[in-house]
C-alpha positions in Angstrom: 65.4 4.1 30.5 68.7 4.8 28.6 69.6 1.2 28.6 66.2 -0.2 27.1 66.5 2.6 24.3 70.1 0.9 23.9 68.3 -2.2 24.0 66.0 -1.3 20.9 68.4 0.4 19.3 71.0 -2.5 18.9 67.4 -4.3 17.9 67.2 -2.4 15.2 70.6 -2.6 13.7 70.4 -5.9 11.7 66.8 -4.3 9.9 68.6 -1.6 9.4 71.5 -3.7 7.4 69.7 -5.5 5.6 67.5 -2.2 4.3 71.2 -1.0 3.7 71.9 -4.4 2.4 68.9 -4.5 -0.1 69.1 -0.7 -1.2 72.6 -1.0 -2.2 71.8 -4.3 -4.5 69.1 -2.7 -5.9 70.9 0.5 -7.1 73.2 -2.2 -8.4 70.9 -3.8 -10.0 69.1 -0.9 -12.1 72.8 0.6 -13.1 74.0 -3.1 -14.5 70.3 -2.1 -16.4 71.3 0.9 -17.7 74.5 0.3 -18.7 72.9 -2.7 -21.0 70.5 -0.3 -22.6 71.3 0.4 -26.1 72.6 3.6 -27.1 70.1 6.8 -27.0 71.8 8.2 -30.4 72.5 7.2 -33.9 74.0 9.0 -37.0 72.4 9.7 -40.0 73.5 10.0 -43.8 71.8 13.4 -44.8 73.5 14.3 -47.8 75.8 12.5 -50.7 77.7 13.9 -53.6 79.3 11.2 -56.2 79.5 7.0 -54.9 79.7 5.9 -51.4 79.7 2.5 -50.1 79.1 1.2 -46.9 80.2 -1.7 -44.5 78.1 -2.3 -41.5 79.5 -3.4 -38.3 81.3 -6.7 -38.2 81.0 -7.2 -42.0 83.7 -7.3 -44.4 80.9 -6.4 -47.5 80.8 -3.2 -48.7 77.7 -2.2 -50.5 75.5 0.6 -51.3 74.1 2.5 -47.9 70.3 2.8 -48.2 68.9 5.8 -47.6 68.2 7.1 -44.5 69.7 3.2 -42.9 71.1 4.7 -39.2 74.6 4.6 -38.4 75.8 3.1 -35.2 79.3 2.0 -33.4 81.5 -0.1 -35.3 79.7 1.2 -39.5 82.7 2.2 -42.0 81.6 4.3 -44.8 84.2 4.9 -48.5 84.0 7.9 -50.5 85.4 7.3 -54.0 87.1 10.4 -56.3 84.8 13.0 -56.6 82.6 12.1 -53.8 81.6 14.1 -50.7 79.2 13.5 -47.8 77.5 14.4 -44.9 76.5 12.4 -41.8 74.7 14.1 -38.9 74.1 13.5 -35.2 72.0 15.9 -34.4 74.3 18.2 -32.1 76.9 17.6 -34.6 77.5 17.2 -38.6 80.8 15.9 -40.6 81.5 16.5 -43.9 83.9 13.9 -45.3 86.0 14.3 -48.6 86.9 11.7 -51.5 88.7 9.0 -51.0 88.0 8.9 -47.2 87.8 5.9 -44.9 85.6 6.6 -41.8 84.4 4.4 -39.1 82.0 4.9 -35.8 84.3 3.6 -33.0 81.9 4.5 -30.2 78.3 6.7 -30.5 76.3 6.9 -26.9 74.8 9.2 -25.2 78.3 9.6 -23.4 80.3 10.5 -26.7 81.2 10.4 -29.8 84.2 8.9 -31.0 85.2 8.5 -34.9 87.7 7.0 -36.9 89.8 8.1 -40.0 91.8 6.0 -41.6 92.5 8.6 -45.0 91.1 10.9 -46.0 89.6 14.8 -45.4 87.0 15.5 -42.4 85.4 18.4 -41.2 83.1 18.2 -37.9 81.1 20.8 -36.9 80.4 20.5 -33.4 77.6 22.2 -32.4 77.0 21.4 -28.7 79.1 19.6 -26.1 77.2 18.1 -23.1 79.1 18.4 -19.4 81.6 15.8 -19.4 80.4 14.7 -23.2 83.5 12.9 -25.0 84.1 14.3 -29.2 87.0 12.6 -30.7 88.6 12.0 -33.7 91.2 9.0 -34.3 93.9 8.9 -37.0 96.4 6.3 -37.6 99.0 8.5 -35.3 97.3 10.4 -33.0 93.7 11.4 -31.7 92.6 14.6 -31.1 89.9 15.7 -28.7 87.2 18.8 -28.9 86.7 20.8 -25.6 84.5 23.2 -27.2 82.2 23.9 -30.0 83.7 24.8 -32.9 84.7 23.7 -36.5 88.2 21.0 -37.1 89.3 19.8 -40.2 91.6 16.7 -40.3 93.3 15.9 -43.1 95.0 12.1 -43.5 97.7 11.7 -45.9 97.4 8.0 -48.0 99.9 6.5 -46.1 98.3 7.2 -42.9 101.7 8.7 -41.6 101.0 12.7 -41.4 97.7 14.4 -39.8 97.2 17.9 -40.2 94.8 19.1 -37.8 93.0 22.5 -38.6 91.1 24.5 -36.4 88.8 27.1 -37.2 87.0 28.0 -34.4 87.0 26.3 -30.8 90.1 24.5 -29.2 90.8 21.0 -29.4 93.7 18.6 -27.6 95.7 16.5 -30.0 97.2 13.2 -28.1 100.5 11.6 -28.9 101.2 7.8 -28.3 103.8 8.7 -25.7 101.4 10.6 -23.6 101.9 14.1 -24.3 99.7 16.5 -25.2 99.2 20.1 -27.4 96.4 22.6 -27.1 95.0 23.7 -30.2 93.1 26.9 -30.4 91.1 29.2 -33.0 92.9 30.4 -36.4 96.0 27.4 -35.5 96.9 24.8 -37.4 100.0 21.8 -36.9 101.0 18.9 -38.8 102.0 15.8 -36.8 104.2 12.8 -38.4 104.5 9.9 -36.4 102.6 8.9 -33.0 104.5 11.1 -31.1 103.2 14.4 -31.9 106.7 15.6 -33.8 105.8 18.5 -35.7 106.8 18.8 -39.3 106.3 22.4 -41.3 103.5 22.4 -43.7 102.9 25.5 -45.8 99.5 27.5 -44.3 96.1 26.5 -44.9 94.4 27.8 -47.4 90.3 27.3 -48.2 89.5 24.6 -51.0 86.8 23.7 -52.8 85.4 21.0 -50.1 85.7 23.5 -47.1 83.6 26.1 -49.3 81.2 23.2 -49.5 81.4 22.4 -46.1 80.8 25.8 -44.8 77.8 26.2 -47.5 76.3 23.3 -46.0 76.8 24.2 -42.6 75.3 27.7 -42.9 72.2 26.2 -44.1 71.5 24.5 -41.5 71.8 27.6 -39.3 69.1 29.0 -40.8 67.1 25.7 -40.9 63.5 26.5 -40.4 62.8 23.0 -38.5 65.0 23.7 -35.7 62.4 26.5 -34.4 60.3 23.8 -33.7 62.5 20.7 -32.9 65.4 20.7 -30.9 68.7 20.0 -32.7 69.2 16.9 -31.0 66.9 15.3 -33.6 69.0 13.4 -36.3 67.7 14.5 -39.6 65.8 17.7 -38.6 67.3 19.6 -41.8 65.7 17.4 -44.6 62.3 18.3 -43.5 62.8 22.2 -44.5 62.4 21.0 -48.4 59.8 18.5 -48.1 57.1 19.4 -46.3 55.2 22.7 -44.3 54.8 23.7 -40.9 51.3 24.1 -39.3 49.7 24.8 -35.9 46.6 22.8 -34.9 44.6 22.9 -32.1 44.5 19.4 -30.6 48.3 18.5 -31.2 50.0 21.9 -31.7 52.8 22.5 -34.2 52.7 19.5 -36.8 54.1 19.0 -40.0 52.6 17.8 -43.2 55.3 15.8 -45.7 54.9 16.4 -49.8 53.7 12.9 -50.5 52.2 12.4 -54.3 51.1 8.7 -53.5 46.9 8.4 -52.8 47.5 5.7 -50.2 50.0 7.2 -48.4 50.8 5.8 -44.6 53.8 6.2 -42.1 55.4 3.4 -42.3 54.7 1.7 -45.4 57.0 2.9 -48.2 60.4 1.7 -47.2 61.9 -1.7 -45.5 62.5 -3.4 -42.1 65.9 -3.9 -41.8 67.7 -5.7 -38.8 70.2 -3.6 -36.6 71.6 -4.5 -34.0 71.6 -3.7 -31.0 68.1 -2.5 -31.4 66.9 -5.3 -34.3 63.9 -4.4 -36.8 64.8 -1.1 -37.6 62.8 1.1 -40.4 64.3 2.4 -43.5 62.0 4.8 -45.1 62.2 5.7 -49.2 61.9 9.3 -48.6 64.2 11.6 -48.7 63.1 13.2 -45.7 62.5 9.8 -44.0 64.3 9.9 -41.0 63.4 12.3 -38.0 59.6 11.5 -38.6 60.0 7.8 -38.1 62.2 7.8 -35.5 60.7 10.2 -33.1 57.6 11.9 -32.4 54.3 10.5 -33.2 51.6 10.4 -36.6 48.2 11.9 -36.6 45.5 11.9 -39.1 44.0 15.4 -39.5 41.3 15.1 -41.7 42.6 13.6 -44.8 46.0 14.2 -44.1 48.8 12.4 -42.2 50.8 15.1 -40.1 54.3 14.0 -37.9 53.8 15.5 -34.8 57.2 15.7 -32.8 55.3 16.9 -29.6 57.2 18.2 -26.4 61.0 16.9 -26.6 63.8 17.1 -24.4 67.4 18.8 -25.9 68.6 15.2 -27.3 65.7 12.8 -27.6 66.1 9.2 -26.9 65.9 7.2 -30.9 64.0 4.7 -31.7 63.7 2.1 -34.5 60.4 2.2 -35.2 57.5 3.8 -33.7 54.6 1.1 -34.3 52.7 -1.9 -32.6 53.1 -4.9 -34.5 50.1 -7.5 -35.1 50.6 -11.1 -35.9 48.0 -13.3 -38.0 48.2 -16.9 -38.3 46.2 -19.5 -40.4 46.2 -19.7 -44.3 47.9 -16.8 -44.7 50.4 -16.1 -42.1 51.4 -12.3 -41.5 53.1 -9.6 -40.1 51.9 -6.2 -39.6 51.9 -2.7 -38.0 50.5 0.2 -37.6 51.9 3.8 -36.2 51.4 5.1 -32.9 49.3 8.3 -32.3 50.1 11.8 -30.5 50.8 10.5 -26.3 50.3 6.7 -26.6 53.2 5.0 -25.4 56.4 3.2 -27.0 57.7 -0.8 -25.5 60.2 -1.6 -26.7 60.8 -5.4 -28.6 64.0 -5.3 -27.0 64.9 -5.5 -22.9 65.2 -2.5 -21.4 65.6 -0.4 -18.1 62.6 1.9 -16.4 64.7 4.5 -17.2 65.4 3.9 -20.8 61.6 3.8 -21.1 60.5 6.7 -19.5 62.5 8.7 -21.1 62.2 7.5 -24.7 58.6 8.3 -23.9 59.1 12.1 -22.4 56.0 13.7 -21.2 53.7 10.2 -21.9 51.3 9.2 -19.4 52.9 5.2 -18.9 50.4 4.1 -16.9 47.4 5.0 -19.6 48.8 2.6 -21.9 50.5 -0.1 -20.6 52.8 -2.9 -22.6 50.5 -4.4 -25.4 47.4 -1.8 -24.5 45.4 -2.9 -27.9 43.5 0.5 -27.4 45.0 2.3 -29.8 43.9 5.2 -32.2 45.4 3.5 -35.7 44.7 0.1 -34.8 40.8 0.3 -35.5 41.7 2.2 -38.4 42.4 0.1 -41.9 43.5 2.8 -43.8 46.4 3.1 -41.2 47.3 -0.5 -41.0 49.9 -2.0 -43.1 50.6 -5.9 -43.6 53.3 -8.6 -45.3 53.1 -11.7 -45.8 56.1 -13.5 -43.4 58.0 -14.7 -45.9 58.7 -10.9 -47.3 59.3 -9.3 -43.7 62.1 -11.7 -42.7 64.2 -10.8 -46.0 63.7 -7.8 -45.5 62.2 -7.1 -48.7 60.8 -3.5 -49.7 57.1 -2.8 -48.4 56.1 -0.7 -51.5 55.3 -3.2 -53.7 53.9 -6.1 -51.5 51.4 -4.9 -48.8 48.5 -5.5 -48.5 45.3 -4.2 -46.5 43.9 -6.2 -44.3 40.0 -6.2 -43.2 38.4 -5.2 -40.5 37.9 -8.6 -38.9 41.0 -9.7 -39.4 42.5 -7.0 -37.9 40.6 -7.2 -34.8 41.2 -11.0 -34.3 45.1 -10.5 -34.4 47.5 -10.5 -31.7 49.0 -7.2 -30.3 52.6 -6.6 -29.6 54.1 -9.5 -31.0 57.1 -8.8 -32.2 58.2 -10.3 -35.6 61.0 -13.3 -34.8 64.7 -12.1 -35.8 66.0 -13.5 -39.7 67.8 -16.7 -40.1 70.0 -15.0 -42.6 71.0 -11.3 -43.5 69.4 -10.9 -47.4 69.8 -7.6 -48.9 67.6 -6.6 -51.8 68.9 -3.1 -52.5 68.1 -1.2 -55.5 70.7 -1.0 -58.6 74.1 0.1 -57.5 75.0 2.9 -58.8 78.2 3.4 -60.9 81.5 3.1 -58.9 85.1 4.6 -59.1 86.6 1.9 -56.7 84.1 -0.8 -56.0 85.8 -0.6 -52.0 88.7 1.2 -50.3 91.9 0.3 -51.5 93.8 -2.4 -49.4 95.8 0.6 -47.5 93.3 1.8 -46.5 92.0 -1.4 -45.2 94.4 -2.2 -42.4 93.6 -2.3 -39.1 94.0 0.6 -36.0 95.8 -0.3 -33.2 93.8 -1.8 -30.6 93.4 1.7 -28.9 91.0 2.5 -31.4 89.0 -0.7 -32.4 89.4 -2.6 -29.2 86.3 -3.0 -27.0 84.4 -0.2 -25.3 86.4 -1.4 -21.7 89.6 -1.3 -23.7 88.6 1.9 -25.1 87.8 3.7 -21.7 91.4 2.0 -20.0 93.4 3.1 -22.6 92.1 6.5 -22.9 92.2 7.1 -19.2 95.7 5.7 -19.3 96.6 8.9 -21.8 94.0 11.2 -20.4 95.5 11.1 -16.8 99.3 12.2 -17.1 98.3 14.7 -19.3 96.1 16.1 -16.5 98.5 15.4 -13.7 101.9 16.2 -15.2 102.8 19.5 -17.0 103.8 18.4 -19.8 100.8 20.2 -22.0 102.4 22.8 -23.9 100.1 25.6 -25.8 101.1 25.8 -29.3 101.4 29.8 -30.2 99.8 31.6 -33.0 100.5 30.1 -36.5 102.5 33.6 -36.8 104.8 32.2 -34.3 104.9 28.5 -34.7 106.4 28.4 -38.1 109.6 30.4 -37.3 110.3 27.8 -33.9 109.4 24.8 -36.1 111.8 26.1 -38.6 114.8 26.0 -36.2 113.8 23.5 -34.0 112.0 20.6 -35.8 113.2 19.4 -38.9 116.7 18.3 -37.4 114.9 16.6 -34.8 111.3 15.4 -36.2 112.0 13.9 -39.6 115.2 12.3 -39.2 113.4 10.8 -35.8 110.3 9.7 -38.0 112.4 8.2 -40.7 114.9 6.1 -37.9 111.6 4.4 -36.9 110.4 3.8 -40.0 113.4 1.9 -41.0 114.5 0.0 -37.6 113.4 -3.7 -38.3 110.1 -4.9 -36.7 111.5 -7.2 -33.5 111.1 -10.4 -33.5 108.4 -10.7 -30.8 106.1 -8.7 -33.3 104.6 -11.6 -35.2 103.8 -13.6 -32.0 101.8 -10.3 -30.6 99.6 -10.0 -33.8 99.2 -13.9 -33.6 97.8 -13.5 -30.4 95.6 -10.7 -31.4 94.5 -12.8 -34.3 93.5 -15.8 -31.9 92.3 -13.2 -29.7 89.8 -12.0 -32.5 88.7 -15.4 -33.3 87.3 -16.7 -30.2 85.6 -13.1 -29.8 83.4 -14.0 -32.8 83.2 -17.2 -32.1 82.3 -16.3 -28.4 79.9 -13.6 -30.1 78.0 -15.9 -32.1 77.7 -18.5 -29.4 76.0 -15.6 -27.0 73.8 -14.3 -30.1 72.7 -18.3 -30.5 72.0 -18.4 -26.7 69.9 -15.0 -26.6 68.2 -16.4 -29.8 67.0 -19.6 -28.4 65.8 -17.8 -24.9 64.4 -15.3 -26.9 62.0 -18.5 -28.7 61.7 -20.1 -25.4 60.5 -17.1 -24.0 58.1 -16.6 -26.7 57.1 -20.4 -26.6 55.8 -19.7 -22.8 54.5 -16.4 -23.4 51.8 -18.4 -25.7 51.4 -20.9 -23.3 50.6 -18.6 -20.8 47.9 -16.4 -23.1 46.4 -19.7 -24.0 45.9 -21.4 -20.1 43.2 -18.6 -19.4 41.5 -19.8 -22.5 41.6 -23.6 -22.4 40.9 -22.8 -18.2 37.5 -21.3 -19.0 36.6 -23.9 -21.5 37.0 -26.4 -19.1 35.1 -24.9 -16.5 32.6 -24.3 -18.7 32.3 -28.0 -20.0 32.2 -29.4 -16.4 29.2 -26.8 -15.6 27.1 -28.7 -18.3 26.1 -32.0 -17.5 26.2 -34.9 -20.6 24.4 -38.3 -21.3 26.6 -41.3 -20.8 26.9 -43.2 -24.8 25.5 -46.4 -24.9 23.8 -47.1 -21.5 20.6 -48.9 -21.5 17.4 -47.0 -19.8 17.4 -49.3 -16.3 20.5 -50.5 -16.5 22.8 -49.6 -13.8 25.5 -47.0 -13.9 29.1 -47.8 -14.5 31.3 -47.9 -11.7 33.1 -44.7 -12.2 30.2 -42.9 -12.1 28.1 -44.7 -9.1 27.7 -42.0 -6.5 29.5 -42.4 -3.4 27.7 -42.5 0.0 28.4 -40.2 2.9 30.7 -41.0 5.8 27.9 -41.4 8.0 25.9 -44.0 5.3 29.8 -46.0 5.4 30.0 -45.9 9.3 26.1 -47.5 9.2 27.5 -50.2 6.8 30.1 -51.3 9.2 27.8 -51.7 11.8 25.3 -53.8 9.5 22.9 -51.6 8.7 22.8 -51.6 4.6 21.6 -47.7 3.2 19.7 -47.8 -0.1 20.4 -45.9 -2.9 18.6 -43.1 -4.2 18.6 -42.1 -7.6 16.8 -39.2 -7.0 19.9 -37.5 -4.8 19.5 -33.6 -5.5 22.4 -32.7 -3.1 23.8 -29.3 -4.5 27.0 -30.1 -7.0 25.6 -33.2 -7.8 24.1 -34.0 -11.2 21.7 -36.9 -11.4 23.1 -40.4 -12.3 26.7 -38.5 -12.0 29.3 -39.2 -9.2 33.2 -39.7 -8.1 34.6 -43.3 -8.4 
């Protein structure tokens, strides 16, 4: 008995492996997924002071940033004299200064990760997530939150000296040769060079910008949206000026935007504008235009169009554009939309993982409306529907002044879910620019980080675990005392060490191996864009290809049942005479029994008349 259950048992083993074998790949499989879903969170210009200009990610222009156009990894914004602003993430908000460089150097749902190059910034940081990554890079060091609280960074010109501030919370300021200082409430340290040699700065005092900052700040503590969205929503503040709060009985709490404009619909005052990674992105005209566009859903209560954000987790997945798009050929070829209603699901136009999905639609029933369900509320509705003639979405060009409605017909005889193909060019029609101090940061401020701060995301996470693990391992953290304290220790200790030390590096000549290394960067660089390009032309033409047999495929069912039904109708043969005889293609062919007869000599006659079931008259198979 014990040896047959051995028997089975040793059976069973390769099943077993192979379940092992196929579990494993599979979890493999959906993380590789994951990991290529783009980012869950974006940033968000919600208030500017003065000129700002913009440079999106990989592009050397700067120009004028639209309103409410979201920020992702790898966007550099330029405040000239005079200017201030204020970019939100939701769980966080930063207030930059004039003449300050700032760039996105990673934004996920993992972190948040900033660059400033000169300049003033103060980050409010309002919740940290377990194991959630807040930095803040300077040309010499980079400094990491492990609490909320409030930090000021202040960047001299030269990129040099980095005061570091903070107000409430504790942060960890890095060093190039791996060490490490702790930071807590009411302290305050300058740093010159990258290897965190402390210099003596007279105490901070409160300025004009940090008075603005914390006006700012305490406003939005006593926003009234964030009673009824969670903070985790980028642009929740804007909607406390620009609209009221209402309950209703179908949808719950819902919110009703000051529009002045009699044919008023989500998404049709504004402009597409291509993003990567995500592509047609929507940039609404409104001042309030970004929370309601990019999450929750639009219902039309009565006469009225009220956003309802529904039930949302604490940081809610973003989204370009809520909408189904509709294609029209013919005549007039076109492109159009329309929003989608209180628990109807959102496909992405871009691939994505199960999970990504399910939880950019929280609390939606999947399975009631599947990819391209045509069943929804707004699409039967005109007043709701919003259409552009092709040659105006592609650009890019604003929606106000060139949509169109569409009728009824027409709108029920266009394809669902088609999404609009990707420009052949970047065009920017943006308004007038507005008057500027410096048309773009000055060429200090324009040179690059080290490749610890604007290498790739891989490099990025080796470099950092590379500082991030001595620190942790050896004791070489020190806790910097109260700023009572530090001053008289840097007094005796630091300036005969820290400047004269800074100053020696400064003036030792650059070795001779130094211009190769940048060359190699430089070549490096190169066949990354060119690399880049090539994959974006390859995703580009499967992306068509795809497309090509996705149309195929809709059509077969089509041209099938046309067929089927042709070949069910029986049709007079063209030109044959009343008694003559039938071409030979279609003479009807005797049975096997009528062929065996024939060999044996015995001739079978025709008969015209044959009613045999499948056969019409005077019809056959050659």
């Amino acid at each position: 008995m014990q040896s047959a259950t051995s028997r089975r048992l040793w059976r069973s083993l390769p099943w077993l492996a192979a379940l092992l074998l196929l579990w494993t790949a599979s979890s493999v499989f959906a993380q590789a997924q994951a990991d290529a879903d783009p980012p869950g969170r974006v940033a968000a210009l919600s208030w500017r002071e003065g000129s700002l200009v913009f440079a999106p990610a990989g592009d050397e222009e700067w120009t004028e940033l639209p309103a409410n156009r979201p920020l992702t990894t790898g966007d550099r914004l330029w405040t000239d004299s005079a200017s201030r602003a204020e970019v939100q993430l939701g769980a966080a908000t930063l207030h930059l200064g004039e003449e300050s460089h700032f760039g996105i150097s990673a934004l996920d749902d993992r972190g948040a990760q900033f660059i400033l190059l000169q300049g003033t910034l103060n980050a409010r940081v309002r919740e940290l997530a377990q194991g959630e990554n807040f930095e803040i890079d300077t040309p010499n060091l980079a400094l990491r939150a492990s609490q909320p609280g409030d930090y000021r960074v202040d960047v001299s010109d030269d990129g040099r000296r980095t005061r570091v501030v903070v107000q409430s919370g504790v942060v960890t300021v890095f060093g190039e040769g791996g060490d490490a200082i702790h930071l807590g409430a009411g302290q305050q340290a300058t740093f010159a060079g990258r290897y965190l040699a402390q210099v003596q700065d007279p105490a901070f005092q409160g300025d004009a910008f940090s008075q603005w900052a914390g006006e700012r700040n305490r406003a939005e503590d006593l926003s009234a949206a964030a009673r009824h969205v969670p903070r985790g929503v980028v642009g929740y503040s804007q909607l406390d000026a620009h609209g009221t709060w209402g309950q209703d009985p179908t949808y719950g709490e819902v919110w009703y935007p000051q529009t002045t404009v009699a044919d008023w619909a989500p998404y049709r005052y504004g402009q597409w504008t291509w993003v990567q990674p995500w592509g047609w992105t929507w940039v609404d005209d409104a001042p309030w235009g970004f929370a309601p566009f990019h999450y929750g859903r639009w219902a039309q209560i009565g006469s009225r169009w009220a956003w309802v954000p529904g039930r949302m987790v604490a940081r809610p997945v973003y989204s370009p554009a809520l909408v189904v798009f509709l294609g029209g050929g013919g005549s007039t070829r076109f492109t159009g939309w329309y929003p989608l209603g209180p628990g109807e699901a959102w496909w992405p136009a871009y691939r994505t993982s199960t999970r990504y999905v399910n939880h950019a639609n929280f609390n939606i029933n999947l399975s009631a409306y599947p990819r391209n369900y045509e069943n929804h509320v707004y699409r039967h509705r005109a007043n709701a529907v919003t259409a552009v003639r092709v040659e105006d979405f592609r650009p890019g060009r604003p929606v106000r002044d060139r949509w169109q409605p569409l009728p009824q017909g027409v709108i029920g005889q266009a394809q669902v879910g088609v999404a609009p193909p990707r420009p052949e060019r970047r065009v920017r029609e943006l308004p007038a620019p507005l008057q500027r101090l410096r048309a773009q940061p000055p060429a200090g401020a324009q040179l690059p980080l080290p490749s610890r701060f604007w290498g790739s995301r891989q490099q990025r996470e080796v470099q950092r675990t590379e500082q991030v693990a001595p620190v942790q391992q050896a004791p070489q953290v020190r806790q910097v005392q109260p700023v009572q304290q530090v001053q008289p220790r840097l007094i005796q200790q630091q300036p005969q060490q820290a400047e004269p030390r800074f100053i020696r590096q400064q003036e030792q000549p650059r070795p001779p191996q130094w211009e190769q290394e940048r060359a190699v960067r430089e070549q490096a660089l190169q066949r990354y864009q060119q690399e880049r390009l090539q994959r974006e032309a390859d995703h580009q033409a499967r992306q068509q290809q795809w497309e090509a047999s996705r149309q195929r495929q809709q059509q077969d069912p089509v041209r099938q049942a046309q067929e089927a039904v042709q070949r069910q109708q029986p049709q007079p043969l063209v030109g044959r005479q009343p008694n003559a005889e039938p071409p030979r293609q279609h003479q009807k062919v005797a049975p096997p029994e009528a062929q065996q007869r024939e060999g044996r000599g015995q001739p079978q006659q025709r008969d015209d008349n044959d009613e045999r079931p499948g056969r019409a008259r005077g019809w056959g198979r050659g």
